[in-house]
mmCIF file of the N, C-alpha and C atoms, coordinates in Angstrom:
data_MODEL
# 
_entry.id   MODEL 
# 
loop_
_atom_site.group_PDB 
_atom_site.id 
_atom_site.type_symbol 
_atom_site.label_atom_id 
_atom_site.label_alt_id 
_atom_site.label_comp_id 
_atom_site.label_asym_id 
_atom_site.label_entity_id 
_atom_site.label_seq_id 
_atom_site.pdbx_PDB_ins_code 
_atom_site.Cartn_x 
_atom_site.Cartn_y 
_atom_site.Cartn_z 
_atom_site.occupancy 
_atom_site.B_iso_or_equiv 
_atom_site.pdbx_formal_charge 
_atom_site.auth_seq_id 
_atom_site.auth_comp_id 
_atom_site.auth_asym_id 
_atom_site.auth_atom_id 
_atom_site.pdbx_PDB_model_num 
ATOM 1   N N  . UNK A 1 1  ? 19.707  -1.426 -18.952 1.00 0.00 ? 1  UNK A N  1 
ATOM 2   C CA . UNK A 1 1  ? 19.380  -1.030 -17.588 1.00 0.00 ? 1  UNK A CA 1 
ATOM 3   C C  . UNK A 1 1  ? 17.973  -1.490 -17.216 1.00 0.00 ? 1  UNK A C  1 
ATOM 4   N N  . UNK A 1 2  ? 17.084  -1.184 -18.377 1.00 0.00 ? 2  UNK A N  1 
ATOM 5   C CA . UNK A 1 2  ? 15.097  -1.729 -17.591 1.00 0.00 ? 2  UNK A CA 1 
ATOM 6   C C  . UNK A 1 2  ? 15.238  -3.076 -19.000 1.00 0.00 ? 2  UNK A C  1 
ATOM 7   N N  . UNK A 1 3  ? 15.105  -4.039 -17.713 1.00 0.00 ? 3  UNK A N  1 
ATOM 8   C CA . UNK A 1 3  ? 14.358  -4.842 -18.265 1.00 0.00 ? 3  UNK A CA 1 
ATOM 9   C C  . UNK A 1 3  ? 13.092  -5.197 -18.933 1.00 0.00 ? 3  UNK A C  1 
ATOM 10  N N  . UNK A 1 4  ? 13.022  -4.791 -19.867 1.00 0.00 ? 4  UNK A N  1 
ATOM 11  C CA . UNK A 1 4  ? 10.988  -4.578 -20.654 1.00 0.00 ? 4  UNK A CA 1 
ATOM 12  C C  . UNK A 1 4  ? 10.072  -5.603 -19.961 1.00 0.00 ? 4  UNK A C  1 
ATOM 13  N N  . UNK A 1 5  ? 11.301  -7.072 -19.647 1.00 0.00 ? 5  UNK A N  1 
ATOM 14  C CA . UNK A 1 5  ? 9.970   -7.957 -19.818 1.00 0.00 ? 5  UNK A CA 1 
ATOM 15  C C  . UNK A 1 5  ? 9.877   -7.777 -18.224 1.00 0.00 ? 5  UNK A C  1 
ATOM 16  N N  . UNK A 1 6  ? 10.236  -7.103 -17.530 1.00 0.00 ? 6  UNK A N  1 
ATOM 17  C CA . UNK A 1 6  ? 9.731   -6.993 -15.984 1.00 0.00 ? 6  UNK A CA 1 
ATOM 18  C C  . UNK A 1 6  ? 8.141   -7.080 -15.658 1.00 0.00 ? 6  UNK A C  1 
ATOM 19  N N  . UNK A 1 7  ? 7.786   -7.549 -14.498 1.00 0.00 ? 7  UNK A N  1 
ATOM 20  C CA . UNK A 1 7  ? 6.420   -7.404 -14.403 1.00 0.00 ? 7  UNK A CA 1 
ATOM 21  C C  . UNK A 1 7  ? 5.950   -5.362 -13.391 1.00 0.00 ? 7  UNK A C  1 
ATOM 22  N N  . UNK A 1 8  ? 6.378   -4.847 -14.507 1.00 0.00 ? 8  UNK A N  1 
ATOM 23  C CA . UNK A 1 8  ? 5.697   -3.335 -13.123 1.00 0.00 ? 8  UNK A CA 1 
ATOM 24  C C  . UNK A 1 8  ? 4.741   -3.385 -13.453 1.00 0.00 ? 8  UNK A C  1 
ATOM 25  N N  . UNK A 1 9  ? 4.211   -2.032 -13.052 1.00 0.00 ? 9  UNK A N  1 
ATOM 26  C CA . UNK A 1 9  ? 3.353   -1.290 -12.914 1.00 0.00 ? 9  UNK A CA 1 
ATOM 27  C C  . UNK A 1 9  ? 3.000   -0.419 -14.531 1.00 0.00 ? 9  UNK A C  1 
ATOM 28  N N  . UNK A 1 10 ? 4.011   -0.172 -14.598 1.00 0.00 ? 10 UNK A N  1 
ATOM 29  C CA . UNK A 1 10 ? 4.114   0.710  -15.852 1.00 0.00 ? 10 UNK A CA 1 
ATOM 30  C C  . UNK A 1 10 ? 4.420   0.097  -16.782 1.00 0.00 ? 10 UNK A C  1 
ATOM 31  N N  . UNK A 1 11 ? 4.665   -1.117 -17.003 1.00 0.00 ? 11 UNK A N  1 
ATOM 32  C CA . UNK A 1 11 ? 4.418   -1.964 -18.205 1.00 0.00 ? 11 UNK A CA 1 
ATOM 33  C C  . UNK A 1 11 ? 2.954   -2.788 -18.286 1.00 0.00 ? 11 UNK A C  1 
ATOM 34  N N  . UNK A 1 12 ? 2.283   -2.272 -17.392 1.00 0.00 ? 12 UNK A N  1 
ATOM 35  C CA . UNK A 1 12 ? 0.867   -2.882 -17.777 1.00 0.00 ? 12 UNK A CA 1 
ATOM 36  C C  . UNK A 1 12 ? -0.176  -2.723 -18.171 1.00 0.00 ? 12 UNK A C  1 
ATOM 37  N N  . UNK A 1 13 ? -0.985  -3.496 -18.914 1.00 0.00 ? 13 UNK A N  1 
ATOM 38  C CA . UNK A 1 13 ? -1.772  -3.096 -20.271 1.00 0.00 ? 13 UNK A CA 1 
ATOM 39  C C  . UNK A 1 13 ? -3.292  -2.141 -19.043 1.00 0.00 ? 13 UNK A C  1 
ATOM 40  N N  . UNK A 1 14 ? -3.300  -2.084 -17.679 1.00 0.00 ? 14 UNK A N  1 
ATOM 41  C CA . UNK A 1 14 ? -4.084  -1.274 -16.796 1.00 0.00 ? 14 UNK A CA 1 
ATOM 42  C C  . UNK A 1 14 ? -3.509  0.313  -16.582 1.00 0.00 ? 14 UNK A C  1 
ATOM 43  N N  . UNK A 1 15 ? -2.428  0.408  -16.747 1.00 0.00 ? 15 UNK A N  1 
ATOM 44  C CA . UNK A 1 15 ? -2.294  1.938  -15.959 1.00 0.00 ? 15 UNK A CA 1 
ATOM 45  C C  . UNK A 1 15 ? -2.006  2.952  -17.459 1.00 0.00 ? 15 UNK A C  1 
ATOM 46  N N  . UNK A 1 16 ? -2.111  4.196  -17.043 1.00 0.00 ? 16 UNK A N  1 
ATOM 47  C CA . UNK A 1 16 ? -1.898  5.437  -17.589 1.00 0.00 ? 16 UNK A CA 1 
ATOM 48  C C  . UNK A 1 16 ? -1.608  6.472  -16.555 1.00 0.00 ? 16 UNK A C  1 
ATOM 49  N N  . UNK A 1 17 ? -0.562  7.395  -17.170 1.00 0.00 ? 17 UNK A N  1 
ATOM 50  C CA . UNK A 1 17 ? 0.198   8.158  -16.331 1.00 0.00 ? 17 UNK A CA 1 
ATOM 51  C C  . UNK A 1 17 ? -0.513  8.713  -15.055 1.00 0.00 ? 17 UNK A C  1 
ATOM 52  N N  . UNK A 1 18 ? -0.214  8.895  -14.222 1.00 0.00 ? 18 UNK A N  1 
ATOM 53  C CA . UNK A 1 18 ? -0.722  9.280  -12.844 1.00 0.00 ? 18 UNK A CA 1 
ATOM 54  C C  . UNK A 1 18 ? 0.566   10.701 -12.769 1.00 0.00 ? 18 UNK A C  1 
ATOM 55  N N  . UNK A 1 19 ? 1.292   10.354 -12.132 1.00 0.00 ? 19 UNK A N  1 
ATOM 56  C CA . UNK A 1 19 ? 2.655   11.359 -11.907 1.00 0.00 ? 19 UNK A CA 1 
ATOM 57  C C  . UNK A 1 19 ? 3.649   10.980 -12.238 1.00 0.00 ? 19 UNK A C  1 
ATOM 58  N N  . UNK A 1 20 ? 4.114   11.394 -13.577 1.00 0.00 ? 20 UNK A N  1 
ATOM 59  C CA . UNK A 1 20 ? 5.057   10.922 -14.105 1.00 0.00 ? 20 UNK A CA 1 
ATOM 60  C C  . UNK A 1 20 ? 6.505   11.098 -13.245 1.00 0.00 ? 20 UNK A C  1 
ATOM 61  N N  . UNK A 1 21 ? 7.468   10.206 -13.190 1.00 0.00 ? 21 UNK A N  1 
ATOM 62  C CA . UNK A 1 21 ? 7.395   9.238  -13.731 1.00 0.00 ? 21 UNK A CA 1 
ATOM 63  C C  . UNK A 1 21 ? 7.468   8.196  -12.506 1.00 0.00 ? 21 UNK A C  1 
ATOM 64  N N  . UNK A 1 22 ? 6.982   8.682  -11.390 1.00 0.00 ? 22 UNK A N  1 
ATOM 65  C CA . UNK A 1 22 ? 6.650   7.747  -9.724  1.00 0.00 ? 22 UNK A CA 1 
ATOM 66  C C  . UNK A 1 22 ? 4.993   6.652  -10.023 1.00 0.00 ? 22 UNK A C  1 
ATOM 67  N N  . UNK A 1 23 ? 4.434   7.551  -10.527 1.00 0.00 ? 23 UNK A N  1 
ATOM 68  C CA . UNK A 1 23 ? 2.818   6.786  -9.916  1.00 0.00 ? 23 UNK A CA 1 
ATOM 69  C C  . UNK A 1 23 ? 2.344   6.748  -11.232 1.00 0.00 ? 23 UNK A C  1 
ATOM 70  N N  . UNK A 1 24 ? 1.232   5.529  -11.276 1.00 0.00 ? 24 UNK A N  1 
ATOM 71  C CA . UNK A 1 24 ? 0.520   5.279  -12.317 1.00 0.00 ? 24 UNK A CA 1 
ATOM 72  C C  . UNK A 1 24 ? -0.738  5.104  -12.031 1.00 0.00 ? 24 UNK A C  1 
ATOM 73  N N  . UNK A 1 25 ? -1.572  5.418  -12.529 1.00 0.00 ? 25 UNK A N  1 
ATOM 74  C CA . UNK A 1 25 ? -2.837  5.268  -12.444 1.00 0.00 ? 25 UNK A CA 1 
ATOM 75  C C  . UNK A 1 25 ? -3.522  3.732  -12.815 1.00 0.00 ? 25 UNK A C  1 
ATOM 76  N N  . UNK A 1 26 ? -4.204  3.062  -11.955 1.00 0.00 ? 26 UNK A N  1 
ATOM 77  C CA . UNK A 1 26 ? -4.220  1.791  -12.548 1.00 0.00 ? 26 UNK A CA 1 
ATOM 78  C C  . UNK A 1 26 ? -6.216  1.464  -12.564 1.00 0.00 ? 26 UNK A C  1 
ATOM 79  N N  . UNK A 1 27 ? -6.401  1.232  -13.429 1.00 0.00 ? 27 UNK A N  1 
ATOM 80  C CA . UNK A 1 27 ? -7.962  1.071  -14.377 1.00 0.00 ? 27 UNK A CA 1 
ATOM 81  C C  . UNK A 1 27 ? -8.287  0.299  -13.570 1.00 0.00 ? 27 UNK A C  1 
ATOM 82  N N  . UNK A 1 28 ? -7.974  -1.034 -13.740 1.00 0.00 ? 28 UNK A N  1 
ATOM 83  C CA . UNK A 1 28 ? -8.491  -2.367 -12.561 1.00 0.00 ? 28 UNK A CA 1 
ATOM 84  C C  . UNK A 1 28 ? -8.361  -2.208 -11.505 1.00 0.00 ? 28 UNK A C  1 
ATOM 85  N N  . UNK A 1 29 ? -7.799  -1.431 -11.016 1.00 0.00 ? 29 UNK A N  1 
ATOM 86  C CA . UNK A 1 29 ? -7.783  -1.242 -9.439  1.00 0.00 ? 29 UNK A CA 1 
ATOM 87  C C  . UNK A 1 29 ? -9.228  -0.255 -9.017  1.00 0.00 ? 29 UNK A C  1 
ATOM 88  N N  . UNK A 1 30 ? -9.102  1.089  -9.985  1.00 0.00 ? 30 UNK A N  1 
ATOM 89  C CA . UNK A 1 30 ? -9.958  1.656  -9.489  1.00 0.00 ? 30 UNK A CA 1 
ATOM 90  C C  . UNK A 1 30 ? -11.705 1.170  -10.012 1.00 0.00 ? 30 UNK A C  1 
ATOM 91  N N  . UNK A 1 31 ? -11.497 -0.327 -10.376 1.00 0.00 ? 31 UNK A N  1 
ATOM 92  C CA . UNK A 1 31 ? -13.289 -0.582 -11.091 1.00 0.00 ? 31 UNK A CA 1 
ATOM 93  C C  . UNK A 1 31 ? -13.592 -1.606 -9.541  1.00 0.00 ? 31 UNK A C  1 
ATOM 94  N N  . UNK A 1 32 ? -12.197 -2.138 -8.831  1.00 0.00 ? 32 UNK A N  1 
ATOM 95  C CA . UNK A 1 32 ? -12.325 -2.917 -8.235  1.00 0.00 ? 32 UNK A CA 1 
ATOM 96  C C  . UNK A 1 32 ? -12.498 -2.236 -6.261  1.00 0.00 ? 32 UNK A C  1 
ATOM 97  N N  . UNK A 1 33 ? -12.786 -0.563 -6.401  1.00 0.00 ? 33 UNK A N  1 
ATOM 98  C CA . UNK A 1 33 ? -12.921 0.250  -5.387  1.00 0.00 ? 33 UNK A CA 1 
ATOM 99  C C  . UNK A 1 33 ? -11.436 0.484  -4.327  1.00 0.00 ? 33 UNK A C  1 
ATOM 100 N N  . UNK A 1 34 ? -10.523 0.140  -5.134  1.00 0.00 ? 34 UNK A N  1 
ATOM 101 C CA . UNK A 1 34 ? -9.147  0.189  -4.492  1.00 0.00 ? 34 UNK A CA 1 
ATOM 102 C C  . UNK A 1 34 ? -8.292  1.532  -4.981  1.00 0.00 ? 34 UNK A C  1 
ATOM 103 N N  . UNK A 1 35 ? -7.551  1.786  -4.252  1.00 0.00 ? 35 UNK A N  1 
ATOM 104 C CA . UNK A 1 35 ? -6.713  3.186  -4.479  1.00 0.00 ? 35 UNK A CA 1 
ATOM 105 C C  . UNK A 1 35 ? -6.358  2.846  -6.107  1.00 0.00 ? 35 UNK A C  1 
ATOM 106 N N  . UNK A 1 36 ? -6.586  3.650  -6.888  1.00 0.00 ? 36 UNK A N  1 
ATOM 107 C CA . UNK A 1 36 ? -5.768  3.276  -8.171  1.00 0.00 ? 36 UNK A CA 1 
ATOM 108 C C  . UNK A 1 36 ? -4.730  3.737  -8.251  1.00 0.00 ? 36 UNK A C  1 
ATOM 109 N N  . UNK A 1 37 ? -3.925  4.700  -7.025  1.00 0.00 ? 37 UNK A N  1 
ATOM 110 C CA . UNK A 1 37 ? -2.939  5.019  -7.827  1.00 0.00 ? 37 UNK A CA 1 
ATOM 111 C C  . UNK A 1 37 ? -1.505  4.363  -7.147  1.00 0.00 ? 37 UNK A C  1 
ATOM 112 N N  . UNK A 1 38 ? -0.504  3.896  -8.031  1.00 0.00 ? 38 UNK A N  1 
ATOM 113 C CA . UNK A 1 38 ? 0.256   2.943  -7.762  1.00 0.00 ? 38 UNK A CA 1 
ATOM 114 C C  . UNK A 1 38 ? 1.870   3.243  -8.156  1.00 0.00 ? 38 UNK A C  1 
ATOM 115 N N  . UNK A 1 39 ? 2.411   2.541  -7.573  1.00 0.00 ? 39 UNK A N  1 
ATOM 116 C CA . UNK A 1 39 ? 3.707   3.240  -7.713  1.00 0.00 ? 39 UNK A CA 1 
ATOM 117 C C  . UNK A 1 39 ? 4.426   2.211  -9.438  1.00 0.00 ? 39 UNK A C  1 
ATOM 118 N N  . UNK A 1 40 ? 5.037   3.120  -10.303 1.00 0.00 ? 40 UNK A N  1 
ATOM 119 C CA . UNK A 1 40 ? 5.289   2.790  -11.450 1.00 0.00 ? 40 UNK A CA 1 
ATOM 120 C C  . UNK A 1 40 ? 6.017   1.411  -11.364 1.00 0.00 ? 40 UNK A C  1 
ATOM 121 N N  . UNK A 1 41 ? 7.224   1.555  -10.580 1.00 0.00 ? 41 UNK A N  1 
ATOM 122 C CA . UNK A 1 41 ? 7.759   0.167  -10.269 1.00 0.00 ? 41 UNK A CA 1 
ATOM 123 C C  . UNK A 1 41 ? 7.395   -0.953 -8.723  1.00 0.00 ? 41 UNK A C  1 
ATOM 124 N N  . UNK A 1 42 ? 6.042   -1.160 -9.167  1.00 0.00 ? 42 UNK A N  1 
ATOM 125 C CA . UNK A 1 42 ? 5.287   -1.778 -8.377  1.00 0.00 ? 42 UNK A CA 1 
ATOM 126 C C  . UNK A 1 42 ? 4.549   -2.942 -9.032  1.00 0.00 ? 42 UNK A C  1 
ATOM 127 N N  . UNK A 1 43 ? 3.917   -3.552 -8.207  1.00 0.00 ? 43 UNK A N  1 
ATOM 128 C CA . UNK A 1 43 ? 2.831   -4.658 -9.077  1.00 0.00 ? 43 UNK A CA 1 
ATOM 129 C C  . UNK A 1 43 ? 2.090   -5.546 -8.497  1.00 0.00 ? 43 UNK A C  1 
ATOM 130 N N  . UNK A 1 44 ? 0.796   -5.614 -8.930  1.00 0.00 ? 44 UNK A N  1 
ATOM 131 C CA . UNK A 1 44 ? -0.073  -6.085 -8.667  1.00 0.00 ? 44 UNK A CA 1 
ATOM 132 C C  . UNK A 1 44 ? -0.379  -7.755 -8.928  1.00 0.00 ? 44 UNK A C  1 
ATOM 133 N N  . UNK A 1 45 ? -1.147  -8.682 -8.400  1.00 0.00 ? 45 UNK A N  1 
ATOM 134 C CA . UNK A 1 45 ? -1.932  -9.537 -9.802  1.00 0.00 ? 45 UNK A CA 1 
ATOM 135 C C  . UNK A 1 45 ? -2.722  -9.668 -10.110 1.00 0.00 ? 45 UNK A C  1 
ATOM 136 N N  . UNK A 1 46 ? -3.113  -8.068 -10.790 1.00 0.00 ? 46 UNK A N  1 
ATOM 137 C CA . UNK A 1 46 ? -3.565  -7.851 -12.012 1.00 0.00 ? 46 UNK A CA 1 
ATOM 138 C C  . UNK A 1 46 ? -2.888  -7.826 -13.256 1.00 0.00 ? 46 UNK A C  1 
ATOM 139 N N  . UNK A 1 47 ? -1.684  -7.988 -13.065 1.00 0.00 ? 47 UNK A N  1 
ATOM 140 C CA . UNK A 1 47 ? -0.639  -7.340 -14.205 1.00 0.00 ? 47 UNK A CA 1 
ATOM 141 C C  . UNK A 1 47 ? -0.853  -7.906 -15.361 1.00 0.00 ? 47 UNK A C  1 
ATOM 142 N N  . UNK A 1 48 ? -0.865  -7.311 -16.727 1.00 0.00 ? 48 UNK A N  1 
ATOM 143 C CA . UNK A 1 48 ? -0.923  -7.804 -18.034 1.00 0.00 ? 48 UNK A CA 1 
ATOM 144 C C  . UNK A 1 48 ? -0.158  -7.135 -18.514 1.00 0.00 ? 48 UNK A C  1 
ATOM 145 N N  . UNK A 1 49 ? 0.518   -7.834 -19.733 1.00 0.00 ? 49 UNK A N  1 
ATOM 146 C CA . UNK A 1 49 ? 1.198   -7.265 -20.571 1.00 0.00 ? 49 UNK A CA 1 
ATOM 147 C C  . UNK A 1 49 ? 0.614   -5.764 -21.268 1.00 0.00 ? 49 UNK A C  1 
ATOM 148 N N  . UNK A 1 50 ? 1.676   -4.075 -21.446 1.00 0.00 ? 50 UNK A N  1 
ATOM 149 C CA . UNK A 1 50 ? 1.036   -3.555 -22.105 1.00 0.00 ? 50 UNK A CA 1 
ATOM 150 C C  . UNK A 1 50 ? 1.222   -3.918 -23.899 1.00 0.00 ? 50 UNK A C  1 
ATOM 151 N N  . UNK A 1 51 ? 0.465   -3.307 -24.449 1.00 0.00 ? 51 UNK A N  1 
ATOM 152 C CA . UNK A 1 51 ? 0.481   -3.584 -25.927 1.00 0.00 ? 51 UNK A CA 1 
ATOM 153 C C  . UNK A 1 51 ? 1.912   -2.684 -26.115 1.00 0.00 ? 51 UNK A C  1 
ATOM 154 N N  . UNK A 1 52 ? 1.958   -1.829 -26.078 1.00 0.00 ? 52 UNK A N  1 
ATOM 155 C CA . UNK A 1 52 ? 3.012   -1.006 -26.998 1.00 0.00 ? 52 UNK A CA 1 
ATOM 156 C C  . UNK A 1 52 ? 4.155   -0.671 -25.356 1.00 0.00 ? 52 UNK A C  1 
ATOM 157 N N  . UNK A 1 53 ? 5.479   -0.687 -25.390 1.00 0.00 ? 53 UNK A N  1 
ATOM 158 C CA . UNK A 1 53 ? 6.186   0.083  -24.760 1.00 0.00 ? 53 UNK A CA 1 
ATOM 159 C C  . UNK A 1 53 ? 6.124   1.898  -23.843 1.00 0.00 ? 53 UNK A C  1 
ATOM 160 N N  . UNK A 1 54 ? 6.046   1.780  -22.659 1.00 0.00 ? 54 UNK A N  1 
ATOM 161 C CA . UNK A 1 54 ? 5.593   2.846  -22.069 1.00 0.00 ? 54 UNK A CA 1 
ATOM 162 C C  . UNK A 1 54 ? 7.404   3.187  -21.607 1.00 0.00 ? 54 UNK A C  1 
ATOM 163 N N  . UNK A 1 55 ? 7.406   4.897  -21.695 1.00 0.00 ? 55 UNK A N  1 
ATOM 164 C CA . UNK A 1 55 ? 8.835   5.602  -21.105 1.00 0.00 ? 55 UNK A CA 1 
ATOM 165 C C  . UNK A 1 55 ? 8.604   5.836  -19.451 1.00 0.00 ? 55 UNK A C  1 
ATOM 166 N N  . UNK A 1 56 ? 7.569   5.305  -18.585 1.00 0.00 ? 56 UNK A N  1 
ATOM 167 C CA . UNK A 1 56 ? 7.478   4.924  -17.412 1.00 0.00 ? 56 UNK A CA 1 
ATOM 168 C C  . UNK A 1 56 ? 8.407   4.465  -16.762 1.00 0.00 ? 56 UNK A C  1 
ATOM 169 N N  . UNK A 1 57 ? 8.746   3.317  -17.313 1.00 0.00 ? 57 UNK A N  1 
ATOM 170 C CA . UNK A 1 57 ? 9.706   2.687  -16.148 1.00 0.00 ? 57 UNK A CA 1 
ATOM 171 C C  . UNK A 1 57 ? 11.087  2.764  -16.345 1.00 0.00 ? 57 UNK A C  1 
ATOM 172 N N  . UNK A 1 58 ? 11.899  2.859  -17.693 1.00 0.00 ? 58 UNK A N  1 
ATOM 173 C CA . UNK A 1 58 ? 13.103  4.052  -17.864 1.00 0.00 ? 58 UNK A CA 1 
ATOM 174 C C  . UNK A 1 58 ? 12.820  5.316  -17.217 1.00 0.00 ? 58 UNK A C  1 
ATOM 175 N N  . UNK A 1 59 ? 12.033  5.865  -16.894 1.00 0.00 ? 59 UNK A N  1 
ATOM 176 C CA . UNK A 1 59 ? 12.003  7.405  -16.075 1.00 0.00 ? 59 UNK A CA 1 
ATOM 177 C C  . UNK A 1 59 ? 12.228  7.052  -14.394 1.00 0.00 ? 59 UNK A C  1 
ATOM 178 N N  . UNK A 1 60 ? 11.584  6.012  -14.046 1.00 0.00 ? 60 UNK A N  1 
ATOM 179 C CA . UNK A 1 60 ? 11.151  5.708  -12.834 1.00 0.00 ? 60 UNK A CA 1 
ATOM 180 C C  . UNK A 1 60 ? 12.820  5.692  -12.465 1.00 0.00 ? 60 UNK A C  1 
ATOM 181 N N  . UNK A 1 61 ? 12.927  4.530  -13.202 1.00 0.00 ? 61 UNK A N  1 
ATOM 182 C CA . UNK A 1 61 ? 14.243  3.618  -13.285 1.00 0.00 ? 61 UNK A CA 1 
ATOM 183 C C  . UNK A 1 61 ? 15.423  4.636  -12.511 1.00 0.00 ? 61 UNK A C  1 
ATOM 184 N N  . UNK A 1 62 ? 15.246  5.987  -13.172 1.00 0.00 ? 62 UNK A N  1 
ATOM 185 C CA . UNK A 1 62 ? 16.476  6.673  -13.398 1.00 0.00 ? 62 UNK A CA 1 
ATOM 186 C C  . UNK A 1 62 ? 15.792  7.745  -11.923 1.00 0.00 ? 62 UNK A C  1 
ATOM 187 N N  . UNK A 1 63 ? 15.186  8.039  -12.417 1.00 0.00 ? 63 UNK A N  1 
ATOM 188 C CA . UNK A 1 63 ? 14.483  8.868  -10.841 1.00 0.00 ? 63 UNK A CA 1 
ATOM 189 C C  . UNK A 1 63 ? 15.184  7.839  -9.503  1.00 0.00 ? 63 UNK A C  1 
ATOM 190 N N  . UNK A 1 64 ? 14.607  6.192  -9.943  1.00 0.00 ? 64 UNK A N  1 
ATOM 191 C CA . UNK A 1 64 ? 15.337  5.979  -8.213  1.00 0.00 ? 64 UNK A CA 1 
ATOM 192 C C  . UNK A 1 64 ? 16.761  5.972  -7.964  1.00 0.00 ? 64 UNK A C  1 
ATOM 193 N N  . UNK A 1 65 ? 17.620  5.514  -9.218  1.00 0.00 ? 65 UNK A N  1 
ATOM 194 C CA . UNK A 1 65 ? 19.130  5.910  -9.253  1.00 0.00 ? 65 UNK A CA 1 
ATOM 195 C C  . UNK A 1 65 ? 19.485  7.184  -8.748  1.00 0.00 ? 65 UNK A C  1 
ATOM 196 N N  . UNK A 1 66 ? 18.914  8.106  -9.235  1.00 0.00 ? 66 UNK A N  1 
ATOM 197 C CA . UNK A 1 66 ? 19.389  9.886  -8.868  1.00 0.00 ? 66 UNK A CA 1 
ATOM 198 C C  . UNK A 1 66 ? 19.275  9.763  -7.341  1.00 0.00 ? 66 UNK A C  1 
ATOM 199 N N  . UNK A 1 67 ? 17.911  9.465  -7.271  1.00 0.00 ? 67 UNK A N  1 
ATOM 200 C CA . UNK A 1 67 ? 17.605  9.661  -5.342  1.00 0.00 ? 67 UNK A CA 1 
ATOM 201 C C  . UNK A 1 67 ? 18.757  8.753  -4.847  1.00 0.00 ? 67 UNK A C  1 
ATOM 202 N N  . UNK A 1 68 ? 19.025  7.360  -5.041  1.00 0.00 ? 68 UNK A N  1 
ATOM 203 C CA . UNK A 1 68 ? 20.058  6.530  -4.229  1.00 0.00 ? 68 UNK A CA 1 
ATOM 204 C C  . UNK A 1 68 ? 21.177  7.297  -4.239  1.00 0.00 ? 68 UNK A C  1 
ATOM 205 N N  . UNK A 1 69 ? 21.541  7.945  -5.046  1.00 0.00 ? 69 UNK A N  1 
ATOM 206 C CA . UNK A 1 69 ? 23.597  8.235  -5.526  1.00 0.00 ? 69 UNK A CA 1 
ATOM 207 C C  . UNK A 1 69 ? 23.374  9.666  -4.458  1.00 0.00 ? 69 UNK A C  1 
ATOM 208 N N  . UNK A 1 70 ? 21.819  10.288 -4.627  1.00 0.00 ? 70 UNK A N  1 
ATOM 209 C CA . UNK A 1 70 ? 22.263  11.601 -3.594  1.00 0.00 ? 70 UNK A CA 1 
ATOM 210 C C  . UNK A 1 70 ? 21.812  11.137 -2.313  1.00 0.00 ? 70 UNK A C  1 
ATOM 211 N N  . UNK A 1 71 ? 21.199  10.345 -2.010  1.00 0.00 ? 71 UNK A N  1 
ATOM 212 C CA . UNK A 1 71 ? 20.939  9.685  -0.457  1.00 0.00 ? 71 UNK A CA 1 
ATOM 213 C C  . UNK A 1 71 ? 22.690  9.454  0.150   1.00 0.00 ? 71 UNK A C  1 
ATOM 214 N N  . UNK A 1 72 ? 22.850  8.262  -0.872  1.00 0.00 ? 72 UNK A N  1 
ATOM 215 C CA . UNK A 1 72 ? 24.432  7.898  -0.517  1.00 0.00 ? 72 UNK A CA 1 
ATOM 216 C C  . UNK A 1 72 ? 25.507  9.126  -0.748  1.00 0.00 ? 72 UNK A C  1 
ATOM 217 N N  . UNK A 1 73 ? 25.191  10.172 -1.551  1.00 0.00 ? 73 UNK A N  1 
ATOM 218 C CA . UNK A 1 73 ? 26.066  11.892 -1.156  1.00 0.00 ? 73 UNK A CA 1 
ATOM 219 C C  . UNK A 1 73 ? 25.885  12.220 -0.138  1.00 0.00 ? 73 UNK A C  1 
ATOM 220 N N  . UNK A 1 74 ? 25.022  12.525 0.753   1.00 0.00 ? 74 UNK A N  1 
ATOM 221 C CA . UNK A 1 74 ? 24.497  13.232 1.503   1.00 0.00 ? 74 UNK A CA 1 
ATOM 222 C C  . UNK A 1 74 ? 25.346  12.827 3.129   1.00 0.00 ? 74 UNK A C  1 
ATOM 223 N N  . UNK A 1 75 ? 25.019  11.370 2.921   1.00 0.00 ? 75 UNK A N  1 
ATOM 224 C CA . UNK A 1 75 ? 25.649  10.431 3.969   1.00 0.00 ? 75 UNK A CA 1 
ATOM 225 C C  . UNK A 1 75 ? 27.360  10.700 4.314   1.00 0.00 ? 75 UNK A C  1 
ATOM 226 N N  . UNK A 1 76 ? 28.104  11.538 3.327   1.00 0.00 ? 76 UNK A N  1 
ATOM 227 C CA . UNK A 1 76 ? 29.462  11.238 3.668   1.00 0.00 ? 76 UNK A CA 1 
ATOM 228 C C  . UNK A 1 76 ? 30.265  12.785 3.882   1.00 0.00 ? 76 UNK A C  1 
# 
């Protein structure tokens, strides 16, 4: 379902959790006087690879599935 090698937000060697599992907090953004906080499946170019695997963007992933399937419930 998540592609690892995607370029987000939450695979990058800049952010640490903000609100799991929507927003990430992103380091380079905030040295560079910009909002740091960023949406997990989002992206910048700043993006770098992170070193180790983050459960960010499997959470995200599944958070926006839930919202779509009850958006599309809601509708019928």
């Amino acid at each position: 379902m998540v592609a690892a090698n995607k370029k987000f937000c939450g695979n990058c060697g800049n952010h640490t959790v903000y609100h799991f599992p929507d927003k990430i907090f992103c380091g380079r953004r905030l040295e560079a006087d910009m909002n740091p906080v960023m949406d997990t499946l989002g992206r910048c170019g700043d993006w770098n690879p992170a070193d180790q695997e983050c459960f960010c963007i499997k959470e995200a992933m599944k958070n926006k599935e839930s919202k779509i399937v009850k958006s599309s419930k809601s509708r019928h």
